[in-house]
C-alpha positions, 0 to 999 in steps of 0.5 A: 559797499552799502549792503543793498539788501536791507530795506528801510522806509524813507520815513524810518529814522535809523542812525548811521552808525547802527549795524543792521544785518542783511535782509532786514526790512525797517518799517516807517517810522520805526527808529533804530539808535547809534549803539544798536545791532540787529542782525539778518532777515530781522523785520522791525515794525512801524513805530517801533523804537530799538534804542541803547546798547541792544543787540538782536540776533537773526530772524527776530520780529520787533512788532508795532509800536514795541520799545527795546533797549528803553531805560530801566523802570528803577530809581536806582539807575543813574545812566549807567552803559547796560545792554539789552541781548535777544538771540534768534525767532523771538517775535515780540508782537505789538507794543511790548517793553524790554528795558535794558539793564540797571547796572554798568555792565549788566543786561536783560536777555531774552533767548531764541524762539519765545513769543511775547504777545501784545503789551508784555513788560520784561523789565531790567536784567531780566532773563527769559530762556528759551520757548517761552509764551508771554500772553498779553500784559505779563508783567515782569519785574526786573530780575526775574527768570523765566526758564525754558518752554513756560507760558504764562497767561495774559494780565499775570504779574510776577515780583522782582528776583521770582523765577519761573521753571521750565514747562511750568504754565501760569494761569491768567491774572496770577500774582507770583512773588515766589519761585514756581517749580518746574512743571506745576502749574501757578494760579492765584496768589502764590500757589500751585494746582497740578502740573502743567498736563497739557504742556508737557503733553505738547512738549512730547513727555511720554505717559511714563515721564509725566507719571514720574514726574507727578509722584515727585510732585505728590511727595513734595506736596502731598506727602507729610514731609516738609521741603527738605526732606522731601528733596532727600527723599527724591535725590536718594530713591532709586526711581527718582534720583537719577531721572534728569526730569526729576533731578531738574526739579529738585536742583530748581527748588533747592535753589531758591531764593524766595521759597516756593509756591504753595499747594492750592487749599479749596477755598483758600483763593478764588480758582475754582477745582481742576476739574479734569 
C-alpha cells in the first residue's frame, strides 16, 4: 500500500523507484533520482535536486535549489558507482553542493545535526563529523575532515586531505592547506591565533578544562621545544597525560599528514591582534 503520509508537489519529478520515508514533504520542482533514499519527516525544498547513489537519514532539510549526490569535481573520475551518506538534523540551506564520492565504492559523509548555510561546497569523500557550522561559501576540497562541533566562518577555503579538529573555529576568508588542532582558532593563510575561547565556552568546557587546554597550547606553540618534543612532553606530564581533552589534542597533531598551522606573528598577515 502507498505510504500516504508523504507529500509530493505535483510539479516535483521524483523517480519511482526512490525510497522516500515517511512524512517527508517534496517541494515543486524539487527532483529526487532512481538510486536515492531519503528517510522520515525529511523536507526537500524547491528546486533541490537529490540525484546518484545518496542516502539521507531522518529529519534532514535539503534547502532550496541545493544539489546532493552530483558528480565529483575531479578529473580523475570516470563514472565509477560512489555514494553520498547524510545521518540525521542536518539542514543544508539554500544552494549548497555535496558531491558524491571519485572512487567505485567510495563516499562523502556528512554526520548528524550540522548547519551548511547558503553556497557551502563539500566536495568528493568528504567527511564532516558531527555539529558542524559551515558559514556562507565554505569551500572544501575533496578529502577533507572537518571533526565534531567546528565552525568555520563564511567565504573560508580549505586544500584537499586538510583536516579540521574538533571545536576548532575558522575565521572568515582563511586559507587552510594544513591540519588545524583541536580547539585553535585558524586565520589568514595557515596559521592559528588562540584558542576558540568562546566556542568552547558554548560548548560547556569548564574554567579548569579550557585553562588546561591553553597551557598544552602554550607548550606547543610558545614554548621552545619543537613539535615532538612538545607531544612527549604532554603525553608523559602527570597534569596532562591523562586529561582526554589533552590526549584528543596530541593524537589529532601526531596524525597529520600535512603538518599543522602555524602560530600567528604580528605583521606576519593581514589580521589584526586579538584584542580580548
Amino acid at each position: 500500500m502507498p505510504n500516504t503520509n508523504i507529500t509530493i508537489h505535483p510539479r516535483a519529478i521524483v523517480h519511482p523507484h526512490a525510497k522516500i520515508g515517511e512524512g517527508t514533504v517534496i517541494e515543486a520542482d524539487a527532483i529526487v533520482d532512481e538510486f536515492v533514499e531519503i528517510g522520515d519527516r525529511c523536507e526537500i525544498r524547491a528546486r533541490a535536486i537529490v540525484t546518484g547513489h545518496t542516502k539521507i537519514g531522518n529529519d534532514n532539510q535539503i534547502g532550496y535549489g541545493a544539489i546532493v549526490g552530483s558528480e565529483p569535481q575531479d578529473t580523475s573520475y570516470k563514472g565509477a558507482v560512489s555514494f553520498v551518506e547524510i545521518g540525521d538534523r542536518n539542514v543544508l540551506r539554500e544552494y549548497v553542493t555535496v558531491n558524491r564520492g571519485t572512487k567505485e565504492g567510495s563516499a562523502t559523509k556528512i554526520g548528524n545535526d550540522n548547519l551548511f548555510f547558503t553556497g557551502a561546497h563539500v566536495a568528493h569523500n568528504c567527511t564532516i563529523s558531527d555539529r558542524v557550522i559551515l558559514v556562507n561559501n565554505v569551500l572544501l576540497a575533496g578529502y577533507v575532515e572537518v571533526h565534531n562541533n567546528a565552525f568555520m566562518g563564511g567565504d573560508s577555503v580549505v586544500h584537499q586531505f586538510t583536516r579540521i579538529g574538533s571545536y576548532a573555529m575558522i575565521r572568515g576568508q582563511t586559507r587552510l592547506g594544513m591540519d588545524v588542532p583541536p580547539y585553535c582558532m585558524a586565520v589568514d593563510t595557515n596559521m592559528v591565533f588562540g584558542l576558540n575561547r568562546l566556542g568552547l565556552r558554548r560548548n560547556g568546557f569548564s574554567h579548569d578544562r579550557r585553562r588546561t587546554i591553553l597551557a598544552a597550547y602554550e607548550i606547543l606553540y610558545k614554548s621552545d621545544r619543537n613539535r615532538t618534543q612538545a607531544i612527549e612532553f604532554l603525553e608523559s606530564d602527570p597534569e596532562f597525560a591523562n586529561n582526554p581533552d589533552i590526549q584528543l589534542f596530541c593524537n589529532f597533531i601526531k596524525s597529520s599528514r600535512r603538518g599543522i598551522c602555524k602560530l600567528y606573528e604580528k605583521g606576519a598577515s593581514r589580521v589584526e591582534e586579538d584584542r580580548d
